[in-house]
Structures are given as C-alpha cells and as structure tokens.
N, C-alpha and C positions, 0 to 999 in steps of 0.2 A: 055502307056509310054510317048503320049508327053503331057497327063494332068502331069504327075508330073514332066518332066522336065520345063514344065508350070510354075508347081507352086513354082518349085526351084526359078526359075529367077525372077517370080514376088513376092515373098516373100519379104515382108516390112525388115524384120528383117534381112536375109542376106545380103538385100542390104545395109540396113545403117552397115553391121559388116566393111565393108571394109574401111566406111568413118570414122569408128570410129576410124579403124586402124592407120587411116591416121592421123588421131585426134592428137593420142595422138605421133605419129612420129613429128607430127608438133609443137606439145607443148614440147615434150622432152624436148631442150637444153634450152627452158625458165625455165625449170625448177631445172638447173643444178647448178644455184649461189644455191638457197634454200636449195638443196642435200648439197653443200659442204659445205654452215653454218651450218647445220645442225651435219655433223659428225665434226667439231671442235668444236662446243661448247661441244659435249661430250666427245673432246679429252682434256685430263690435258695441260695446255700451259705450261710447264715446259720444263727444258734438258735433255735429257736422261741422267741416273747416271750410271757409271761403275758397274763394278762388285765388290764387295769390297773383298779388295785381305786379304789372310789368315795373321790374326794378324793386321790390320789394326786396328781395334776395338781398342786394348788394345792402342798400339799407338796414337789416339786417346785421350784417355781416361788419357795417359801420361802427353801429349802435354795441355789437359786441364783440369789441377790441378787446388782445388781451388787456386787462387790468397791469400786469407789471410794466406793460411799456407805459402806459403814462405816469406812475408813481415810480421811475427809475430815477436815479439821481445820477449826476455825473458826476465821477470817480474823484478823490478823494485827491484834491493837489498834494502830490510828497514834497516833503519839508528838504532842506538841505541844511548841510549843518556848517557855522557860519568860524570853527574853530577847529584844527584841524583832530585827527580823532588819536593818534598817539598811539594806532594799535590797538584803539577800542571798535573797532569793525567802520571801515569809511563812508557805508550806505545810515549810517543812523546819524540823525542831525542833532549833532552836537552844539552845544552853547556854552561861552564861557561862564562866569561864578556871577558876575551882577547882571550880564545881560540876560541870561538864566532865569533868573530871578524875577525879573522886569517882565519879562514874558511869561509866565505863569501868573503873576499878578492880573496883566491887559489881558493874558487868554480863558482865565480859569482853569488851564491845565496842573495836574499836579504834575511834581518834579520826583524825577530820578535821578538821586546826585552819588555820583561813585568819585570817591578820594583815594587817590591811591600817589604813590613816587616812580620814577625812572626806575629806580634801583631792587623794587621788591618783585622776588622772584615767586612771590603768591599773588601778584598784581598781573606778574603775566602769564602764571597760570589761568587765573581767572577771564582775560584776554580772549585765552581760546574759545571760551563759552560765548562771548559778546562775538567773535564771527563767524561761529558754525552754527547757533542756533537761531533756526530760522522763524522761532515764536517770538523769540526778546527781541528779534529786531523788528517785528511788526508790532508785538503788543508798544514798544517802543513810539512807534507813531500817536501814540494818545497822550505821553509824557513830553511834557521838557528836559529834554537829557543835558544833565552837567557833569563833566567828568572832569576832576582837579588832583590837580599834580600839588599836594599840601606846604612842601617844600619851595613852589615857587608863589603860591598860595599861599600865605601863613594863616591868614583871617575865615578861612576853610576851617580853621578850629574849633568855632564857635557850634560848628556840626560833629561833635565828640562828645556822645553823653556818656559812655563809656569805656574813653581813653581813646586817643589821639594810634590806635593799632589802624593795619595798612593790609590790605584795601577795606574799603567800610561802605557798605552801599545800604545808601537810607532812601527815605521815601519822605518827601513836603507837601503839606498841601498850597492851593494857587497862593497864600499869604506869605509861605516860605516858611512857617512851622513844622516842626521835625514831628512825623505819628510817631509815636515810640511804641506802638502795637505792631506797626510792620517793620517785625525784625525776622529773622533766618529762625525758624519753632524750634530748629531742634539745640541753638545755644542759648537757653532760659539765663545762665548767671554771669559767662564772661564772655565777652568778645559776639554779642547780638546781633551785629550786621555785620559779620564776617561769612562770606559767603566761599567753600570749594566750588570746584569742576562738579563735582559729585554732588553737591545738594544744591535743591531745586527754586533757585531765583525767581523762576518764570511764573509760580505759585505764589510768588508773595506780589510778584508784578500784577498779578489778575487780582487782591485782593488789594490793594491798592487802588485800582480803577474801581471796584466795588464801594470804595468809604469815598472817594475822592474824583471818581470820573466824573466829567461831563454829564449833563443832563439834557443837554439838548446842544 
C-alpha cells in the first residue's frame, strides 16, 4: 500500500494534471475576445424581421406595382387626312393649303408643305420616298402635312423664296412662317428645298421638330 500511494504522488503525469488544470483556468479569459469573434462572424449582422403578418404579402405586392402601368398613356389617336394624297403615300394625313394652315395655328403643330405639279417627273420621283419610308410617315404624325399641286394652287407662291422650282418641300412654324434654316444642307445657293430620292428629308424632318415641336 505505501509503494502505490508512492507512486500515486510521484507520478509525472498526475502531477503536471493539476498544472495543466491550472493552465488552461489561466489562459481561459485570454481567450474570450477569440470565443466571442468567433460566434459573430458566424452570426448574420442584420435586424431581426417580424413575423410577417397574414396578408402582408399581397399588400406588398399592391403597394409595389409596376411603375409603367400607371404612368402608361393610351396610344396616340392617328390623324386621317382630310384631302386626298395624289400619290403622296395615303397613310399620312393630308390637309389642303388654308385648312393646313388653320390647324397648325389651333394645334401648335408645325407644318410640312411639299408643292409640287401633276406633270414633274422629279415630283414623282420624290413620291417614292413619301411611300416607302416608314420614318417620314411617322415622324409625319407630329406635322401638319400640306401637299399642293401649285398649278391648281397659284397662291402656294407666296411659299418661293427661292423661285417658284418643283417639288419644294419647306418647313412653317404653327403661325405659318416659312424657317429658311430648314432647308435640304447640302444645296447652300440654288434650289434649297429641293429634295432627291437620295438625300435625306427625314434629317431635316427631325430638326424641324427640334426648333418647332410641341412642348407638351
């Protein structure tokens, strides 16, 4: 009995148990910042969120409608043209020379007035461009279109700032003033609003809406 009480007490091993005990009592609270980073990094840093109460959702779901459906507008009544079109494209609402005029006044629209005769074979060139291109006849919807046969017209004259040549497509504003800025760029000295198949109408149609469109 006293060899093993012996070798209890000189035992290597139980006696460092106690220091280790003590060890790790002592290391403990060093070791407490580590502990508590530790469980917040794996806690979400966020609020806690209620419970979401019955019907919320829909609610929800009310409150956040698309935005375009309620600020949608209904589509844009097309115009019809009250004069027949002569082979200037039949979808674009034509107007003749005073009621033209009257209505750019009452609308604020500016006017696109194309003169031209039966007879000129650069009129109905020009023709072709008024039914195949499907910009002039939309950008078209913002204008009051007047298109005059000068000849049956004669008072169409007084729109010839630079000689009474065939076809002449000018641009008014709603007072029925001729811009004499928007003309065809690339004829600077003769024949300004003479417009080919080949050069670009629908360029001077968008800058026209720019000096002269609608504001509201």
């Amino acid at each position: 009995m006293r060899w093993v009480v012996s070798f209890v007490v000189s035992s290597p091993t139980l006696r460092a148990l106690p220091q280790r005990n003590e060890t790790r009592r002592r290391r403990s609270p060093r070791q407490l910042p580590w502990l508590l980073g530790a469980v917040l990094a794996a806690s979400p840093l966020t609020a806690c969120q209620p419970p979401a109460r019955a019907g919320a959702g829909q609610a929800e779901a009310g409150a956040q409608a698309d935005p375009a459906t309620k600020t949608a507008e209904a589509p844009k009544e097309k115009r019809t043209a009250t004069v027949p079109a002569d082979g200037w494209n039949d979808d674009i609402a034509w107007r003749g020379f005073q009621e033209g005029l009257e209505e750019a006044k009452a609308t604020g629209r500016p006017t696109m007035l194309v003169v031209h005769t039966s007879w000129c074979s650069k009129c109905r060139a020009l023709k072709g461009v008024f039914n195949s291109d499907s910009t002039l006849a939309e950008l078209s919807e913002d204008f009051v279109m007047i298109h005059v046969d000068q000849d049956v017209t004669p008072e169409v004259a007084l729109y010839a700032p630079d000689g009474q040549y065939i076809p002449r497509v000018m641009f008014l504003d709603s007072d029925g003033k001729l811009d004499e800025e928007l003309h065809n760029p690339m004829r600077e000295s003769r024949f300004r609003y003479f417009y080919t198949p080949q050069e670009d109408i629908v360029a001077t149609m968008r800058a026209a809406l720019q000096r002269h469109g609608k504001t509201s």
